[in-house]
GUKOLGU-864136 format. One record per residue (C-alpha): residue number from 1; x, y, z. Coordinates in steps of 0.25 Angstrom, whole numbers, always signed. Example, Ala and Ser with C-alpha at 12.3 -4.5 7.8 and 13.67 -1.06 7.14 Angstrom:
<site i="1" east="+49" north="-18" up="+31"/>
<site i="2" east="+55" north="-4" up="+29"/>
END
This chain:
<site i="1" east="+438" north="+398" up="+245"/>
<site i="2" east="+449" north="+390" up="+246"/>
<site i="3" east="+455" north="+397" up="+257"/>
<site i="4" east="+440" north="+393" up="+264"/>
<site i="5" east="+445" north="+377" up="+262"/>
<site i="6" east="+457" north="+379" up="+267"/>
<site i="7" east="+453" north="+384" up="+278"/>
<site i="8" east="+442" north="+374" up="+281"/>
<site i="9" east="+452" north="+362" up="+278"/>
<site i="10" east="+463" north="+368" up="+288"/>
<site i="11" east="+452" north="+372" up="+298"/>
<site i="12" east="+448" north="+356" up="+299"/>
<site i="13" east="+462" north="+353" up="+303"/>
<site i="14" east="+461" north="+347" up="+318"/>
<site i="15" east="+474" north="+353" up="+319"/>
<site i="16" east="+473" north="+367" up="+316"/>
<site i="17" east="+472" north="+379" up="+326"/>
<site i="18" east="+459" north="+383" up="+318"/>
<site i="19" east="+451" north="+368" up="+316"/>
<site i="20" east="+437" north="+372" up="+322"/>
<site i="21" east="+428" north="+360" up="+328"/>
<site i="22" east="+425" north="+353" up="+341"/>
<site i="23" east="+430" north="+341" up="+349"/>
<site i="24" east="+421" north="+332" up="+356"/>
<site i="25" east="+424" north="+320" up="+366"/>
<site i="26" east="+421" north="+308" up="+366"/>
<site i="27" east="+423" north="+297" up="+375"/>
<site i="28" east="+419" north="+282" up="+372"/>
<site i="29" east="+425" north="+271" up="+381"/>
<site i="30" east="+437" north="+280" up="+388"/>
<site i="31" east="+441" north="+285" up="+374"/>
<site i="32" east="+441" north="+299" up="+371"/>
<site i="33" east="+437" north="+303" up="+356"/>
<site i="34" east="+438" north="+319" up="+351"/>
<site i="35" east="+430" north="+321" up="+340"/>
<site i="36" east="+432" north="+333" up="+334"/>
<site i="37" east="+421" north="+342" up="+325"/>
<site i="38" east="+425" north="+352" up="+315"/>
<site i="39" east="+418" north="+365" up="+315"/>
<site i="40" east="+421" north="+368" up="+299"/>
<site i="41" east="+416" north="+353" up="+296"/>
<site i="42" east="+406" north="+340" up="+298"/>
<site i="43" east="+421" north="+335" up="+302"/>
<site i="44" east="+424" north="+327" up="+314"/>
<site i="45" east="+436" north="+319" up="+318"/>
<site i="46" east="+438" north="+311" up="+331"/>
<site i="47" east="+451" north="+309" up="+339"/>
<site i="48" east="+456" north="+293" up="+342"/>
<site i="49" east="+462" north="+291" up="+353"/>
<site i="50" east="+475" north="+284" up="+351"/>
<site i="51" east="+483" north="+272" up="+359"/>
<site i="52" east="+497" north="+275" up="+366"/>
<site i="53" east="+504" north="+274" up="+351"/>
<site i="54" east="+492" north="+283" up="+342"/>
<site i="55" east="+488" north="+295" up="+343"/>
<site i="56" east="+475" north="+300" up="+344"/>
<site i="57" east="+469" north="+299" up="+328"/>
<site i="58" east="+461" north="+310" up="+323"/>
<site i="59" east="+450" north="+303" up="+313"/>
<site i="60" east="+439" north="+310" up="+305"/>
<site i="61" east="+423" north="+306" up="+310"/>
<site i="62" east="+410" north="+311" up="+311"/>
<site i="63" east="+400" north="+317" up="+319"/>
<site i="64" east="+393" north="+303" up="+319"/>
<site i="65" east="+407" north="+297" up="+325"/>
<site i="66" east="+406" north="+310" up="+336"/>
<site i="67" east="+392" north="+306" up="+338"/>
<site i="68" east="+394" north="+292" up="+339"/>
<site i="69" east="+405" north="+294" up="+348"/>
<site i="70" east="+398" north="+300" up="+357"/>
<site i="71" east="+387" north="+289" up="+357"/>
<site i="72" east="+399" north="+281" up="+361"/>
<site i="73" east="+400" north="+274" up="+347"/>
<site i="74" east="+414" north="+274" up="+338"/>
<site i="75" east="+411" north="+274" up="+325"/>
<site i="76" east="+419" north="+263" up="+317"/>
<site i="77" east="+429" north="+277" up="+311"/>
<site i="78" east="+433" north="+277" up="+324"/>
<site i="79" east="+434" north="+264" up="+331"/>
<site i="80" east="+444" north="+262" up="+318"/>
<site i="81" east="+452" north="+272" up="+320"/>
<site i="82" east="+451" north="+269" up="+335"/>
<site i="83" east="+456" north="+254" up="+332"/>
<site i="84" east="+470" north="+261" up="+323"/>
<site i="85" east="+473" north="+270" up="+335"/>
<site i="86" east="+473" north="+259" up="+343"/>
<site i="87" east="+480" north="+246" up="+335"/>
END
């Protein structure tokens, strides 16, 4: 139903009261990452830490990238969005 979608779409909104999924830190040379996993979804996303001028981003990635991550290995996704935050 469409109602069904609607839901599904607003429920993987990271900023709503209702998103359901789990954060996981990680630390890689004394950065901090959160990735973040969807409950309704294979989604993941992964929080960048920003400079003193940026925010933190808020990029989609994959369970690979968590993964990797916690290998201590950056995939290339995120050591660009990494190199933006911090130009």
């Amino acid at each position: 139903m469409i109602s069904d979608y609607l839901f599904t779409v607003e429920s993987e909104n990271l900023n709503n009261k209702d998103f359901k999924g789990n954060s996981y830190h990680v630390s890689i040379d004394d950065q901090d990452f959160k990735f973040i996993e969807s409950e309704l979804s294979p989604k993941w996303w992964v929080e960048i830490p920003g400079n003193n001028f940026n925010k933190k981003s808020l990029i989609p990635c994959s369970k690979k990238d968590y993964n990797d991550a916690c290998n201590q290995k950056l995939s290339e996704r995120i050591l660009l969005s990494l190199k933006r935050n911090f130009v």
